[in-house]
N, C-alpha and C positions, 0 to 999 in steps of 0.2 A: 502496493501499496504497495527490505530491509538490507543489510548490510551491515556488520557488525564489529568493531573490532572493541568497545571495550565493554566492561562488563558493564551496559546498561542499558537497558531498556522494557519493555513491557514482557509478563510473563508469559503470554502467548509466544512471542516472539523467538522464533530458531532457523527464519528463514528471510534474509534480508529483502526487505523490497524488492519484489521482483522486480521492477523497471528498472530497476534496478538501484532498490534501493531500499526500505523501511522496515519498520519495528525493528530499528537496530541493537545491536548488543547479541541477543541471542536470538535474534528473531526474525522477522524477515528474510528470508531469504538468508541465512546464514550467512554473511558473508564478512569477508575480510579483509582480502586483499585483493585484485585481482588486477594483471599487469596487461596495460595499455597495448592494443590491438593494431598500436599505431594512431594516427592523427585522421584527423577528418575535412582532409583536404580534397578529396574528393567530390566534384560536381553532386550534390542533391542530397552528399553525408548529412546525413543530423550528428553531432558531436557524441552524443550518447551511443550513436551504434559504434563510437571507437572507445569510448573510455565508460565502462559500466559500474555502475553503484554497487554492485554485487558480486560477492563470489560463493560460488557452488562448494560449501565444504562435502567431504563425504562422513554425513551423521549416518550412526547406527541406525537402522530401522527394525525397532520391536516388531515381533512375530503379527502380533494386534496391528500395525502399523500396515504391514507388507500386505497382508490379507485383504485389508481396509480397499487399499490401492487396486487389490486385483477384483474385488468380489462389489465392491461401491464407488471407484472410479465410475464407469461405465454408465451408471444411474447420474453422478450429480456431476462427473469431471468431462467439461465442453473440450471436443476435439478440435483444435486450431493451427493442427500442425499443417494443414493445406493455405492457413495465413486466408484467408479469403474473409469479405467482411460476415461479420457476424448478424444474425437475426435474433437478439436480445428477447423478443417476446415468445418466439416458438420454443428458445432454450428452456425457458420459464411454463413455460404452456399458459400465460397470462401477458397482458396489460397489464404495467406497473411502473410506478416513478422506481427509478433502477440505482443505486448504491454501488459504486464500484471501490472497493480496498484494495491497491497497493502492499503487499506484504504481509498479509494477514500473520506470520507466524507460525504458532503451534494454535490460532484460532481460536481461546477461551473468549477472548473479549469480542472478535469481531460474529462470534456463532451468537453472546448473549447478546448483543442489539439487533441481531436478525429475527433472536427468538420473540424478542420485546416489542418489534414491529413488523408485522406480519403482514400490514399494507404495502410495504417495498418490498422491490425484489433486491437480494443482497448477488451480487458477484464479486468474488474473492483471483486477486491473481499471485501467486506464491510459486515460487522455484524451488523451495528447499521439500525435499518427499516427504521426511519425516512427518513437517507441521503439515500437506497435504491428508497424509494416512491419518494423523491423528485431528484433524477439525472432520473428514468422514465418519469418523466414528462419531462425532459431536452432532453429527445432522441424523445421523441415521438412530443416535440413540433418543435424542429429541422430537425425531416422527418432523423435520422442518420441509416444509414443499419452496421456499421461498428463497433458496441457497442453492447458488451455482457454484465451480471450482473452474479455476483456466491454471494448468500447473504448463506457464510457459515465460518466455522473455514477457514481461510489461511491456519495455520499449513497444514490441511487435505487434504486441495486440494492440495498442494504443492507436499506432501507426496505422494497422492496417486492417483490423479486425472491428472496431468501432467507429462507428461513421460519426457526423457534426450533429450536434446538439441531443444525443443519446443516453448520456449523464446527466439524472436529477443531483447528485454529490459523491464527488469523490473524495476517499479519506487516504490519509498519510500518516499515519499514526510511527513517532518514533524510528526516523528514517536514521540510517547510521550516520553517526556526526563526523566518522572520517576525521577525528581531531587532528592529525600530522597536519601540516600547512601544507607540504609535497602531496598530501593527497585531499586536499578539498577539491581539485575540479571532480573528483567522482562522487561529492555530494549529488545526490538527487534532483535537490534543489534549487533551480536557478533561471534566469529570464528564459532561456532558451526552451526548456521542460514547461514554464506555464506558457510559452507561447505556444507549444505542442499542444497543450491538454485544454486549455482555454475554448479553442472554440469546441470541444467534445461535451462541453456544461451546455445545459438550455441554460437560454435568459433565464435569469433569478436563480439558477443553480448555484451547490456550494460548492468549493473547496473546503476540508479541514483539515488540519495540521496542528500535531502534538512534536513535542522536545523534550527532553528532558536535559539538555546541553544549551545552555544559555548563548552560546556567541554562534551558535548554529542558529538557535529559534531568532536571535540577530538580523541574521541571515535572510532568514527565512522571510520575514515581515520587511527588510528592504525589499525584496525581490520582489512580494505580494504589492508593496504600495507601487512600484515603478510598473506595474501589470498593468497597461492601460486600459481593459474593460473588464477588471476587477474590483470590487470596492470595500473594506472593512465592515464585519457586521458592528464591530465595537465603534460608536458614535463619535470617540472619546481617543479613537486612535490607538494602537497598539495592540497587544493581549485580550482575551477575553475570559474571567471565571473559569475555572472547570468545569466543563457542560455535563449537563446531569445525562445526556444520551452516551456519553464518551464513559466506558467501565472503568472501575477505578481496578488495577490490576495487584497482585500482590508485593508488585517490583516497584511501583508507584510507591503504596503504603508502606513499602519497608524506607525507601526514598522520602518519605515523607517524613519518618521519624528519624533520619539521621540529618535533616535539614535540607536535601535535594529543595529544586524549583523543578517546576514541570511550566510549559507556556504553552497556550492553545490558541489557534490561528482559526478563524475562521473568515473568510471572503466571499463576496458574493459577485458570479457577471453579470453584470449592469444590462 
């Protein structure tokens, strides 16, 4: 699933999207700025390997945090720095329709729908350590068997670690909205990113996606409807309700009472 430059988004969130990109604001993947690697002009470039939705701040890591990392890494956090594809059910030691988040953050929200459904298996991809060290303590205090951890590039796993039709849903919760107009191409979001991740859904799998930045979540649902083997779960075209599986986070409800909108996307491949 972040990216972050202003102060908004989900309270898990301290580690921007890793793919570079989600749970923005504070979350996801912390990120903020991060200056273009060059162009992707390059024979077989995907555009995202030169301009990334994220940047690596360096947050403080609590004593709790660091520990976390060194002493329950090794239990729930998937080794993929050899880039080689991934075997989804031996990680899990299960069969399971598999949940992949984009950004999970500091993990309050993305740990409470794992613990809610214990039929999926949840896979978390997050750059920033901090929210790493602290969603391990979340699983490990919880007793959860059903939560995995990948603390690497999205881009890369996406790429080259999960094979075609491996994903029952992938969530995007609160990707950074990158407001400057100079820096929307390192939105997350956009034809080239669901042409990437599109065939990674089985038939009938979902995409989800939350906003809390209206001309982003805009954005977002142009991209989704030009998606060719995408299709709206909303009958009626557009937004759909706040889904009662999607936690409503503290950063929301504060958002809520000072009149924030929040818009949730959900799409399905046909």
């Amino acid at each position: 699933m972040t990216t972050n430059i202003p102060p908004t988004q989900a309270d898990d969130a301290l580690s921007p999207e890793t793919l570079t990109s989600t749970n923005a604001s504070a979350t996801t993947d912390a990120t903020a700025t991060s200056a273009d690697n060059g162009t992707a002009s390059e024979a077989g470039e995907h555009p995202h390997q030169r301009i990334r939705s994220f940047v690596i701040r360096a947050g403080r890591m609590t004593n709790a945090q660091t520990k976390a990392l060194e002493e329950l890494g090794p239990k729930y956090v998937l080794d993929v720095s050899d880039l080689q594809p991934l075997d989804v059910a031996a990680a899990f030691g299960r069969e399971a329709p598999v949940v992949v988040e984009i950004g999970f953050g500091m993990g309050k929200s993305f740990i409470e729908m794992a613990q809610h459904d214990p039929l999926r298996n949840y896979l978390g991809i997050e750059v920033h350590p901090p929210g790493v060290g602290a969603t391990l303590l979340l699983i490990e205090e919880l007793g959860l068997t059903n939560v995995r951890l990948i603390k690497h590039d999205a881009f890369e796993v996406l790429t080259k670690c999960l094979g075609p039709e491996s994903i029952d849903i992938l969530q995007i919760f609160f990707p950074d909205p990158w407001p400057k107009a100079r820096h929307h191409k390192r939105r997350l979001i956009n034809p080239e990113f669901l042409a990437l991740v599109t065939p990674l859904l089985k038939h009938g799998g979902e995409i989800r996606m939350a906003t809390d930045w209206q001309e982003y979540a805009e954005q977002m649902l142009e991209c989704l409807n030009n998606a060719p083997e995408l299709s709206n779960t909303n009958p009626e075209g557009g937004y759909i309700p706040r889904p009662e599986w999607r936690p409503l986070t503290k950063f929301e409800t504060r958002g809520e009472r000072l009149g924030h909108g929040v818009w949730d996307l959900v799409f399905k491949r046909d």
